[in-house]
mmCIF entry with sequence, helices, sheets and N, C-alpha, C, O atoms, coordinates in Angstrom:
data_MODEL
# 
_entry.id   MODEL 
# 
_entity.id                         1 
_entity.type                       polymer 
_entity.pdbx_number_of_molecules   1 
# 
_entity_poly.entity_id                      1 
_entity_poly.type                           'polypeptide(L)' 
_entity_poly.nstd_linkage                   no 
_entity_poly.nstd_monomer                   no 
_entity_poly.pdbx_seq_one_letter_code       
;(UNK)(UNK)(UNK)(UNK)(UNK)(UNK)(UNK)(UNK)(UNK)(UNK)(UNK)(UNK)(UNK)(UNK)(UNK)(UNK)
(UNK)(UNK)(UNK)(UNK)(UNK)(UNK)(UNK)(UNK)(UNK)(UNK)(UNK)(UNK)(UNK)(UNK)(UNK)(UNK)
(UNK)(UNK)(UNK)(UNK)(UNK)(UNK)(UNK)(UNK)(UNK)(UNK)(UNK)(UNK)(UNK)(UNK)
;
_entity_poly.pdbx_seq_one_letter_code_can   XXXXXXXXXXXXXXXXXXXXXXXXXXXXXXXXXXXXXXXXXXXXXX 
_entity_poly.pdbx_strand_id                 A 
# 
loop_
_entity_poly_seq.entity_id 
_entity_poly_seq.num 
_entity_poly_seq.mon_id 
_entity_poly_seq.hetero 
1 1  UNK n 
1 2  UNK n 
1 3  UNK n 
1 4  UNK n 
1 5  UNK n 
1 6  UNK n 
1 7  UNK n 
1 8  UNK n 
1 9  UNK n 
1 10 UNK n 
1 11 UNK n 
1 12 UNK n 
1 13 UNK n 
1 14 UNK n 
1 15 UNK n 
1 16 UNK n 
1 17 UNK n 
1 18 UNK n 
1 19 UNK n 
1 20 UNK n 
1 21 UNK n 
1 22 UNK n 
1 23 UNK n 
1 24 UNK n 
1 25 UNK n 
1 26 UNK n 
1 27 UNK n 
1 28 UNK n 
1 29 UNK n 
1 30 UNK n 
1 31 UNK n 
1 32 UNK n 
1 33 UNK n 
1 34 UNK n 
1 35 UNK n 
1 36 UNK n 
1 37 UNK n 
1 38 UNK n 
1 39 UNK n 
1 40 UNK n 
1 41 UNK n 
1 42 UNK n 
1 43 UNK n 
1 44 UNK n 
1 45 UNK n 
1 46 UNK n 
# 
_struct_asym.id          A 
_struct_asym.entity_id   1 
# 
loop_
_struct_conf.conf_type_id 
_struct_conf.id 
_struct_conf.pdbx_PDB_helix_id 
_struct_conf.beg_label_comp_id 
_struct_conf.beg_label_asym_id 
_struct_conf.beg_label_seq_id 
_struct_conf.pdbx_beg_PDB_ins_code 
_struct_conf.end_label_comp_id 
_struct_conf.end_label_asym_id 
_struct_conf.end_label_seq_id 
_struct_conf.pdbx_end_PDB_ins_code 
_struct_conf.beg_auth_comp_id 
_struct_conf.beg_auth_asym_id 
_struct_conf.beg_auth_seq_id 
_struct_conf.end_auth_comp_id 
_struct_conf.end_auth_asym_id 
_struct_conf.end_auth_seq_id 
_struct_conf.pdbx_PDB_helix_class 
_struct_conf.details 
_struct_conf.pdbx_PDB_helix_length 
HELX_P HELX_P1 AA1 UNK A 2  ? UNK A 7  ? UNK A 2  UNK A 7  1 ? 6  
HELX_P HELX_P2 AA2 UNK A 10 ? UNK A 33 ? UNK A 10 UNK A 33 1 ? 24 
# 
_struct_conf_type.id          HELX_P 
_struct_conf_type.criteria    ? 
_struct_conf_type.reference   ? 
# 
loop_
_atom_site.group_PDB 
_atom_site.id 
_atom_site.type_symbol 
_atom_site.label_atom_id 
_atom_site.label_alt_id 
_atom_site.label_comp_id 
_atom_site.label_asym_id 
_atom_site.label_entity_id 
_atom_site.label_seq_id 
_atom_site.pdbx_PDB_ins_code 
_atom_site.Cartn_x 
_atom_site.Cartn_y 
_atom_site.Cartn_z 
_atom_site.occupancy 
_atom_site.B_iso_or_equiv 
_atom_site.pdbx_formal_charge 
_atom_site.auth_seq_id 
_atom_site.auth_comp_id 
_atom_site.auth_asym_id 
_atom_site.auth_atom_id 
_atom_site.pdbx_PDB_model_num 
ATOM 1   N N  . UNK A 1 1  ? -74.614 -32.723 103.084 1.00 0.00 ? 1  UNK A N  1 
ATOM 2   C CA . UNK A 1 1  ? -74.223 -32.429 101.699 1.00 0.00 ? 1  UNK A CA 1 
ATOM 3   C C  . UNK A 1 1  ? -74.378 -33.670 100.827 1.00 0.00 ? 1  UNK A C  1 
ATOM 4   O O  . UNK A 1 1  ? -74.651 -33.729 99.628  1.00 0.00 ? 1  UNK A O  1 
ATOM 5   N N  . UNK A 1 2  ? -74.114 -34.767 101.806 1.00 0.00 ? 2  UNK A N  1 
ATOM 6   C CA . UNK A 1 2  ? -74.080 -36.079 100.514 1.00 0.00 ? 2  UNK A CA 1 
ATOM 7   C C  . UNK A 1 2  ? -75.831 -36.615 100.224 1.00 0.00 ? 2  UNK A C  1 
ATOM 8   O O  . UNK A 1 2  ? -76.262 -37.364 99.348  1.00 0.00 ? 2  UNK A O  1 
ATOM 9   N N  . UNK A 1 3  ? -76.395 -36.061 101.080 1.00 0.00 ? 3  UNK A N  1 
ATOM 10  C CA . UNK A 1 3  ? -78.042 -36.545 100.907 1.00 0.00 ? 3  UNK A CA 1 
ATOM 11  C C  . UNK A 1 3  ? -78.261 -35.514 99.366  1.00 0.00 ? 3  UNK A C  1 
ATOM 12  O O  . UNK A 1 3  ? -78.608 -35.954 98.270  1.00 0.00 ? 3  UNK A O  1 
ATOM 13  N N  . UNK A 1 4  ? -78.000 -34.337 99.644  1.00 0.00 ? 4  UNK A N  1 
ATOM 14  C CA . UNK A 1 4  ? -78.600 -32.961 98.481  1.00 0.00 ? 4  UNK A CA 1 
ATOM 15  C C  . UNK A 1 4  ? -77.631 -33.831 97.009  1.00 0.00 ? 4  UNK A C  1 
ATOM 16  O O  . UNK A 1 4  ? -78.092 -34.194 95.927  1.00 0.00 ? 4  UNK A O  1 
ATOM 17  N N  . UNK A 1 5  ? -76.608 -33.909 97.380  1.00 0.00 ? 5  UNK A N  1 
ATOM 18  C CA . UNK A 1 5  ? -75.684 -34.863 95.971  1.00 0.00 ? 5  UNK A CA 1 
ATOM 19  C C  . UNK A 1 5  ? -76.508 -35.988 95.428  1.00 0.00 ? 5  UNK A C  1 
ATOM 20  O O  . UNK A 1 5  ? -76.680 -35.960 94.209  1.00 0.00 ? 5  UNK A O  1 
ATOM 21  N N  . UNK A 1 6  ? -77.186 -37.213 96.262  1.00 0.00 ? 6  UNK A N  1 
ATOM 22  C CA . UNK A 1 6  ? -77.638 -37.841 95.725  1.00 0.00 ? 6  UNK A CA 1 
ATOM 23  C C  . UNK A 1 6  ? -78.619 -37.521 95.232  1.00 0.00 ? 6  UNK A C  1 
ATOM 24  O O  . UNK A 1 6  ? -78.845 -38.066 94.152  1.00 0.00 ? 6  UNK A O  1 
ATOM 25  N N  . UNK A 1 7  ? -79.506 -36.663 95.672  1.00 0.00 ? 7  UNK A N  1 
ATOM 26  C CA . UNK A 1 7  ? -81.169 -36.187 95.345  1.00 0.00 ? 7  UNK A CA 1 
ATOM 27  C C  . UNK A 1 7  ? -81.358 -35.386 94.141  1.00 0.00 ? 7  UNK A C  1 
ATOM 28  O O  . UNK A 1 7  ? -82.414 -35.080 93.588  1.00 0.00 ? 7  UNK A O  1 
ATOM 29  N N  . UNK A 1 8  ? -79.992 -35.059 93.786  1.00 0.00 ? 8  UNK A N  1 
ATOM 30  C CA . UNK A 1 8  ? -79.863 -34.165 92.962  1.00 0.00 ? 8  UNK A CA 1 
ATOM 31  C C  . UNK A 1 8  ? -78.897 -35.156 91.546  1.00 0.00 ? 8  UNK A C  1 
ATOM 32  O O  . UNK A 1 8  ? -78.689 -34.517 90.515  1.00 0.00 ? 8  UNK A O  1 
ATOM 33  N N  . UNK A 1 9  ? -78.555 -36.143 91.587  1.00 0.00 ? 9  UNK A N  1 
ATOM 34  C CA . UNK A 1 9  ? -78.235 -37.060 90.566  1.00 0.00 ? 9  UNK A CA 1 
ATOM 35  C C  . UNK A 1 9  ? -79.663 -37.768 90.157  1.00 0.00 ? 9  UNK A C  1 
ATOM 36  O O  . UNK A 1 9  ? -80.039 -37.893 88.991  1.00 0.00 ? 9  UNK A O  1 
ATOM 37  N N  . UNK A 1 10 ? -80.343 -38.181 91.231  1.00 0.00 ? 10 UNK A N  1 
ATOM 38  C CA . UNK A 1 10 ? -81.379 -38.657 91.258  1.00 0.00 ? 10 UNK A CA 1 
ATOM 39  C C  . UNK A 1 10 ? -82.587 -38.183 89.781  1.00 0.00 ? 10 UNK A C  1 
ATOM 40  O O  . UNK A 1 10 ? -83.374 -38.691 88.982  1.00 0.00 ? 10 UNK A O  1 
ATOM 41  N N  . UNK A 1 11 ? -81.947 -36.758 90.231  1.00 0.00 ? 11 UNK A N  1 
ATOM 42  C CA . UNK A 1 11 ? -82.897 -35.814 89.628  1.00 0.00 ? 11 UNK A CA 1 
ATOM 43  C C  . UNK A 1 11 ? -82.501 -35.720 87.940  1.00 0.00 ? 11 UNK A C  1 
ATOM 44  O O  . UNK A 1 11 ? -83.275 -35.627 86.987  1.00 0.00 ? 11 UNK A O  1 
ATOM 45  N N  . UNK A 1 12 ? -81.269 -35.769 87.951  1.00 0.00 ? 12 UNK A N  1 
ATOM 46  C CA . UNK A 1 12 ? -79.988 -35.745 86.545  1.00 0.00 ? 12 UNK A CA 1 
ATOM 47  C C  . UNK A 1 12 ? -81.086 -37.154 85.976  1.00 0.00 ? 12 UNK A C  1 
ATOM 48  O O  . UNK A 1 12 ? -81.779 -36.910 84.988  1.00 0.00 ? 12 UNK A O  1 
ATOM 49  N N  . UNK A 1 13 ? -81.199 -38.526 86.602  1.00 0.00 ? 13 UNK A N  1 
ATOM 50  C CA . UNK A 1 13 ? -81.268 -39.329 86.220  1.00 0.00 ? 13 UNK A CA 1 
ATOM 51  C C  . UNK A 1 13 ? -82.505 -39.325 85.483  1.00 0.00 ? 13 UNK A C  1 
ATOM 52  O O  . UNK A 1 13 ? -82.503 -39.568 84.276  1.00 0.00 ? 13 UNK A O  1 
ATOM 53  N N  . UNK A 1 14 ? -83.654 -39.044 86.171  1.00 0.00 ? 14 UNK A N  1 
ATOM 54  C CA . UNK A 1 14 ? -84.811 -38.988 85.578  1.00 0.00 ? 14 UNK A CA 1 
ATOM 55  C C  . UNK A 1 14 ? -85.305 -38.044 84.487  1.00 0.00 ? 14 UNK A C  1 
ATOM 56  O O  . UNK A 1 14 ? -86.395 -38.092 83.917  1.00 0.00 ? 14 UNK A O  1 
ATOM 57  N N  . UNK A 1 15 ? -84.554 -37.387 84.343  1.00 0.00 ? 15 UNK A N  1 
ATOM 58  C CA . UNK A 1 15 ? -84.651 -35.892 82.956  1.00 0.00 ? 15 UNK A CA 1 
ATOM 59  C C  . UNK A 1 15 ? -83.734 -36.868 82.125  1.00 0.00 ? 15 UNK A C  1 
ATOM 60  O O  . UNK A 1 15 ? -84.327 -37.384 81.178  1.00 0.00 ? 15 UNK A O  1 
ATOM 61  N N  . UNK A 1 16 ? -82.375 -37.243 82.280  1.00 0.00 ? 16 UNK A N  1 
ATOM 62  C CA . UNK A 1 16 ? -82.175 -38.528 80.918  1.00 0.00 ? 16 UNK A CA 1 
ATOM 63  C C  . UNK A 1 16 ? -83.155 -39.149 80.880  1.00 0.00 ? 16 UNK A C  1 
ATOM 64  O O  . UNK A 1 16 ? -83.804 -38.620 79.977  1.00 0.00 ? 16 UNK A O  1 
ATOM 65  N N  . UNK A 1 17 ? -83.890 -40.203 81.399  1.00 0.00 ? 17 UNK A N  1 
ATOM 66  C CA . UNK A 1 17 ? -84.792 -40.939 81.438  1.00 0.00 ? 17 UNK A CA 1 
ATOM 67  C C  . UNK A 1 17 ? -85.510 -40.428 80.565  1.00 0.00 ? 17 UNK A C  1 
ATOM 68  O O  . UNK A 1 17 ? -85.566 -40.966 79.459  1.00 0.00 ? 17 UNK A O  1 
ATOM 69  N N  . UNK A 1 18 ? -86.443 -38.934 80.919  1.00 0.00 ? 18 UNK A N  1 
ATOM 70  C CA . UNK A 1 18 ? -87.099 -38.546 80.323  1.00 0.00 ? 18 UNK A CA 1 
ATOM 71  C C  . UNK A 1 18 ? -86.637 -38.020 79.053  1.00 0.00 ? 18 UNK A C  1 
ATOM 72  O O  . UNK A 1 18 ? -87.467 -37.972 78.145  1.00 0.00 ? 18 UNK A O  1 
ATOM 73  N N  . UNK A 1 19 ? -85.794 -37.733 78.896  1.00 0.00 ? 19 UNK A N  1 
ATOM 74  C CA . UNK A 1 19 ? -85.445 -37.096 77.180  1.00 0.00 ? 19 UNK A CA 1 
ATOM 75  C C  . UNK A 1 19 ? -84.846 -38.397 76.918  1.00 0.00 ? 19 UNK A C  1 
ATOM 76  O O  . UNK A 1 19 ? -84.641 -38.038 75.759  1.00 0.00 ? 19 UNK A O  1 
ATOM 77  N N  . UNK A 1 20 ? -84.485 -39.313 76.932  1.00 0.00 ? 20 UNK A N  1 
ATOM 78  C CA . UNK A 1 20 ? -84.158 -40.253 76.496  1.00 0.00 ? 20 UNK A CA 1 
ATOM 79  C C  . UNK A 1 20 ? -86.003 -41.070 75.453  1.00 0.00 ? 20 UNK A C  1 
ATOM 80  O O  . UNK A 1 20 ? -85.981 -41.390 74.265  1.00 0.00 ? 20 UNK A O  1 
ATOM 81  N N  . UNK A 1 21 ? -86.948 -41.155 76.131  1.00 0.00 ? 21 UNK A N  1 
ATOM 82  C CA . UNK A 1 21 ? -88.061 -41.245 76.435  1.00 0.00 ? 21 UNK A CA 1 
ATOM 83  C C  . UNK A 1 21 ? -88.892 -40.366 75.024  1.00 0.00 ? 21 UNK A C  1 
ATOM 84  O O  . UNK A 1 21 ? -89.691 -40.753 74.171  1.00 0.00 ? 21 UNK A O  1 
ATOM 85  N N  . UNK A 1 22 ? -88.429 -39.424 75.224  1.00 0.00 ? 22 UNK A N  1 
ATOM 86  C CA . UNK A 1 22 ? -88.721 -38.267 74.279  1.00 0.00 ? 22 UNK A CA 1 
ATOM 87  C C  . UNK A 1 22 ? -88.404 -38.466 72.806  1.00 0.00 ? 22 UNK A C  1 
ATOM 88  O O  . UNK A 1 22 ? -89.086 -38.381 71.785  1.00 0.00 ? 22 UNK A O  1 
ATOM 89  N N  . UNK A 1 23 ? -86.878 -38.820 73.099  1.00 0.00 ? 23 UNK A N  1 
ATOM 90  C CA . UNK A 1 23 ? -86.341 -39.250 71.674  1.00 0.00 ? 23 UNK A CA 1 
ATOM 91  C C  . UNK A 1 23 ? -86.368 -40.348 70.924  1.00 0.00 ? 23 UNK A C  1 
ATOM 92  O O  . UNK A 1 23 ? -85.936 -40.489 69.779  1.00 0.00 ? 23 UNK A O  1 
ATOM 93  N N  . UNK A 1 24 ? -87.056 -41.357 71.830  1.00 0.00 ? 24 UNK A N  1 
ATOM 94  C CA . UNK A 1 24 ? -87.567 -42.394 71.022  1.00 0.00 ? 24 UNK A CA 1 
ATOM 95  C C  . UNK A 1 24 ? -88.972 -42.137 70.555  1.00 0.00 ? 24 UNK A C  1 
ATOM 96  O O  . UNK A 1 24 ? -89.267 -42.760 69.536  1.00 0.00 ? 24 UNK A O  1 
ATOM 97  N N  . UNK A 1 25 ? -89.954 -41.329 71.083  1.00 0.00 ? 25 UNK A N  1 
ATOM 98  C CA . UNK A 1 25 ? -91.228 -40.840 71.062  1.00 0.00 ? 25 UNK A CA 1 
ATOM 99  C C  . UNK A 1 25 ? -91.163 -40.004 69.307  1.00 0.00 ? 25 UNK A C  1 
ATOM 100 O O  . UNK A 1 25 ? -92.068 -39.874 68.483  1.00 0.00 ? 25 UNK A O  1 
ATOM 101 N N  . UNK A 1 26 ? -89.972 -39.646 69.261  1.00 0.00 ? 26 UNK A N  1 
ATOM 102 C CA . UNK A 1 26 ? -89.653 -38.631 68.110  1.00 0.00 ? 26 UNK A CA 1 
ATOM 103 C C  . UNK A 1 26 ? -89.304 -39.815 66.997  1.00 0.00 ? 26 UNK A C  1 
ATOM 104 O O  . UNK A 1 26 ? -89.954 -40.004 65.969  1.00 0.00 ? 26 UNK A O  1 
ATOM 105 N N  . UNK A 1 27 ? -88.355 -40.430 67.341  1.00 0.00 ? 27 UNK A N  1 
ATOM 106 C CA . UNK A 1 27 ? -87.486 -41.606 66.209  1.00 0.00 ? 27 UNK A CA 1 
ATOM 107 C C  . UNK A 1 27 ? -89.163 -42.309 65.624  1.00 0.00 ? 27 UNK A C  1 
ATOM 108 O O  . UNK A 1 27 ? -89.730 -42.130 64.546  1.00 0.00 ? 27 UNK A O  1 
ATOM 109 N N  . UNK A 1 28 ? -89.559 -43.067 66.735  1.00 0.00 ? 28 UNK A N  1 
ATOM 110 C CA . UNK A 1 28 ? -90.928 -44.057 66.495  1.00 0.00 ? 28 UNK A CA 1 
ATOM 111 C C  . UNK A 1 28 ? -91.819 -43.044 65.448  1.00 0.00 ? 28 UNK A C  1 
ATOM 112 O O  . UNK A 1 28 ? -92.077 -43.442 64.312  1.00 0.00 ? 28 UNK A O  1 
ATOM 113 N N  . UNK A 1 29 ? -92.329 -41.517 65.988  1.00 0.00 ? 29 UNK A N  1 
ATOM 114 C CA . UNK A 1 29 ? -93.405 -41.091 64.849  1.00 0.00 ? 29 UNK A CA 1 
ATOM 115 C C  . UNK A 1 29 ? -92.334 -41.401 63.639  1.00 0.00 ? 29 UNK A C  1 
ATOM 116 O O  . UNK A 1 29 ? -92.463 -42.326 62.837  1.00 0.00 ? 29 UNK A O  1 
ATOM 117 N N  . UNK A 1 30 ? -91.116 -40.333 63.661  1.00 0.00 ? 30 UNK A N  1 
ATOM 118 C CA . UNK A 1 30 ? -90.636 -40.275 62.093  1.00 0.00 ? 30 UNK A CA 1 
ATOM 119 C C  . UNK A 1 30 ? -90.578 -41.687 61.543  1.00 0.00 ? 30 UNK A C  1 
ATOM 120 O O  . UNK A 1 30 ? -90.735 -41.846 60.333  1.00 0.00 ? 30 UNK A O  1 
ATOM 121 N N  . UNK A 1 31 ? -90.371 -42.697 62.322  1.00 0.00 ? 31 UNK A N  1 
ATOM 122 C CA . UNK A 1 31 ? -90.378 -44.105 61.284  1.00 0.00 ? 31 UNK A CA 1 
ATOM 123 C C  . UNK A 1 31 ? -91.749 -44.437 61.011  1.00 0.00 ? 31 UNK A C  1 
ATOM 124 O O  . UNK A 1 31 ? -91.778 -45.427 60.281  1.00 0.00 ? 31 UNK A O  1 
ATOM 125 N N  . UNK A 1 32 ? -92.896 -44.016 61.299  1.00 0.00 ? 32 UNK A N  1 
ATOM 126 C CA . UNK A 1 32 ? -94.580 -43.950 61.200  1.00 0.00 ? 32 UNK A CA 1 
ATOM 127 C C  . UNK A 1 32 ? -94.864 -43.241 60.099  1.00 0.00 ? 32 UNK A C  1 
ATOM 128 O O  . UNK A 1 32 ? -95.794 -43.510 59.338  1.00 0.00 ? 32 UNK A O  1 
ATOM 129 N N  . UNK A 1 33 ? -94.084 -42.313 59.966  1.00 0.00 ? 33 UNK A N  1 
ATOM 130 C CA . UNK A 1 33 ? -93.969 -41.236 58.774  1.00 0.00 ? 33 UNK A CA 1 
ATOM 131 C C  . UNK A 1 33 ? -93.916 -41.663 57.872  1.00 0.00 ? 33 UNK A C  1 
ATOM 132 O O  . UNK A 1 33 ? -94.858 -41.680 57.080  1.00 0.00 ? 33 UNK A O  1 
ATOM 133 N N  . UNK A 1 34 ? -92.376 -42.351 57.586  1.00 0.00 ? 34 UNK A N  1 
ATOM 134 C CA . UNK A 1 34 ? -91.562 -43.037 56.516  1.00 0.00 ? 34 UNK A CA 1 
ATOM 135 C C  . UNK A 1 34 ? -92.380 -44.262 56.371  1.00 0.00 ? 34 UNK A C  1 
ATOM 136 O O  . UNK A 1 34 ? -92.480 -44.777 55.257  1.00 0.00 ? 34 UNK A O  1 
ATOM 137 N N  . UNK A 1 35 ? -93.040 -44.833 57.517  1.00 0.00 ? 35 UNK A N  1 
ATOM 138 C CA . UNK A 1 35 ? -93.610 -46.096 56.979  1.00 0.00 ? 35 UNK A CA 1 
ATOM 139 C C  . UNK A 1 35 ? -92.765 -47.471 57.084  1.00 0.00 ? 35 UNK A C  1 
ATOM 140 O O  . UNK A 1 35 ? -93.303 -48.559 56.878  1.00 0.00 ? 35 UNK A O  1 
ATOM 141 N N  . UNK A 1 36 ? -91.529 -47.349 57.389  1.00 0.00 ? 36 UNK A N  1 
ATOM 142 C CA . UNK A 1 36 ? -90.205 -48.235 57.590  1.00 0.00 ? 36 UNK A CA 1 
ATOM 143 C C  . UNK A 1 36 ? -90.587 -49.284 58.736  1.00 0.00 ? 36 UNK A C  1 
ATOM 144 O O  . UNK A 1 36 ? -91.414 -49.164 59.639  1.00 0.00 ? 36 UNK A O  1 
ATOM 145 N N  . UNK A 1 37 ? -90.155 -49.824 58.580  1.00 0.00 ? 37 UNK A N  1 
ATOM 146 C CA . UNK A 1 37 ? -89.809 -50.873 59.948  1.00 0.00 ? 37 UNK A CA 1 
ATOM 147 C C  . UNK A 1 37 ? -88.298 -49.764 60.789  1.00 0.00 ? 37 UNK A C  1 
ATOM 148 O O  . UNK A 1 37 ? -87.373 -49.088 60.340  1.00 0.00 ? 37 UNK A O  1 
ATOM 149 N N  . UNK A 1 38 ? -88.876 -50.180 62.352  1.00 0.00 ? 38 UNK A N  1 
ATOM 150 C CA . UNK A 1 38 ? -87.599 -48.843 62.603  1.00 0.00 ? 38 UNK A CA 1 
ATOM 151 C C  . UNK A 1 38 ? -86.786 -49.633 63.456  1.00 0.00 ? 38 UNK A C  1 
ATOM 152 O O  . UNK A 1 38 ? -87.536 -50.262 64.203  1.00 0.00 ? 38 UNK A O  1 
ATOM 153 N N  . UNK A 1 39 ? -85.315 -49.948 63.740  1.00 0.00 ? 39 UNK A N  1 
ATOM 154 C CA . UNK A 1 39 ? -84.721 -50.483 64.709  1.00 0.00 ? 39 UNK A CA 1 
ATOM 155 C C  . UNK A 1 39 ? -84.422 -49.246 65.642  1.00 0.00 ? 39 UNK A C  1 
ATOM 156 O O  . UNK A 1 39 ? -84.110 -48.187 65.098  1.00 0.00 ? 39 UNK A O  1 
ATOM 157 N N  . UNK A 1 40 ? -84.496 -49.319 66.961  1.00 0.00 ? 40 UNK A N  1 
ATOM 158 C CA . UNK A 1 40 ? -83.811 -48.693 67.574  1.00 0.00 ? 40 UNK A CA 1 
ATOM 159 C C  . UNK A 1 40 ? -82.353 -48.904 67.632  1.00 0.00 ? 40 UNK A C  1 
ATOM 160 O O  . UNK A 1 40 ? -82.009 -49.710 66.768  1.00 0.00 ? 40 UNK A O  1 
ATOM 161 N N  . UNK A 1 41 ? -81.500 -48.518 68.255  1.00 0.00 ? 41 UNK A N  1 
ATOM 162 C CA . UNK A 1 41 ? -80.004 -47.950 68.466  1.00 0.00 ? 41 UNK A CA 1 
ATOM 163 C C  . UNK A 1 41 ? -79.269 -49.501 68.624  1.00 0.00 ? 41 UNK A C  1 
ATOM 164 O O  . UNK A 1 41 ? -78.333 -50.009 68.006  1.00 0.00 ? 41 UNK A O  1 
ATOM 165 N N  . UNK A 1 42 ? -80.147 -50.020 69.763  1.00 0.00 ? 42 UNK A N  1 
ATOM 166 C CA . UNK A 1 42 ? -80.223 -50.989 70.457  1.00 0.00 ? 42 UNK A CA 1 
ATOM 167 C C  . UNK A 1 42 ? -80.107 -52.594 69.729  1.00 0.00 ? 42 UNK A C  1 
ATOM 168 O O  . UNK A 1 42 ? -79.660 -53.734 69.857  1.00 0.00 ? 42 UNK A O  1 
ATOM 169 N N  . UNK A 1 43 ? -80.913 -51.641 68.857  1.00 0.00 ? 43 UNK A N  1 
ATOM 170 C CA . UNK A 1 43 ? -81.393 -53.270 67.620  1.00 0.00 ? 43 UNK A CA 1 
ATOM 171 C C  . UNK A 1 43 ? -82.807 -53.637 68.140  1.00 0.00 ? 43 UNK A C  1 
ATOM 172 O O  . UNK A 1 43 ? -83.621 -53.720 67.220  1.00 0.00 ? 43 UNK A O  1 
ATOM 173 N N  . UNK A 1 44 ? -83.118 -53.784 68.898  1.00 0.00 ? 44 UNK A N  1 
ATOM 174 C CA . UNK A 1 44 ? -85.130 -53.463 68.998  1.00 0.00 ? 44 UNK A CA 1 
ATOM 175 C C  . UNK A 1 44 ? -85.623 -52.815 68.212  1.00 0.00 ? 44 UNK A C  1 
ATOM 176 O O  . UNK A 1 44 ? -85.438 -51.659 67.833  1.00 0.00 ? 44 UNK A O  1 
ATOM 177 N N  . UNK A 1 45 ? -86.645 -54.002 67.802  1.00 0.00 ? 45 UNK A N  1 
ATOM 178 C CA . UNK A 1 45 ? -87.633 -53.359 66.665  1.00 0.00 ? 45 UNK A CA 1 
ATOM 179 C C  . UNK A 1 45 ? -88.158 -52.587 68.377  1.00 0.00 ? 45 UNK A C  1 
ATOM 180 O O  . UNK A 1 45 ? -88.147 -52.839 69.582  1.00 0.00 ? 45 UNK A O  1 
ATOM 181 N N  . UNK A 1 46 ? -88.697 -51.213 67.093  1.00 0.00 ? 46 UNK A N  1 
ATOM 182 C CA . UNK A 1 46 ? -89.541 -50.729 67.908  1.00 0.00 ? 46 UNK A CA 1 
ATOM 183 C C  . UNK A 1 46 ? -91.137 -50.742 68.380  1.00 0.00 ? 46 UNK A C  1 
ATOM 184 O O  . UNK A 1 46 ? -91.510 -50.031 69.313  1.00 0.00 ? 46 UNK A O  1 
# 
């Protein structure tokens, strides 16, 4: 049971990853849009 638990956080982890991934993919065009200089969340230029 504890192998399927980890494999399966594992799995949680990489779909954040990936929509995490996504939503900067989204933030970056719309600041391409606007033309802005864009900080991320973070404070990184992007």
């Amino acid at each position: 049971m504890q192998k399927w638990d980890d494999r399966l956080r594992l799995t949680v982890n990489q779909t954040e990853k990936l929509h995490d991934r996504t939503e900067a993919q989204k933030t970056r065009r719309k600041c391409l849009m606007t033309g802005r200089k864009c900080k991320k969340p973070d404070g990184n230029a992007i």
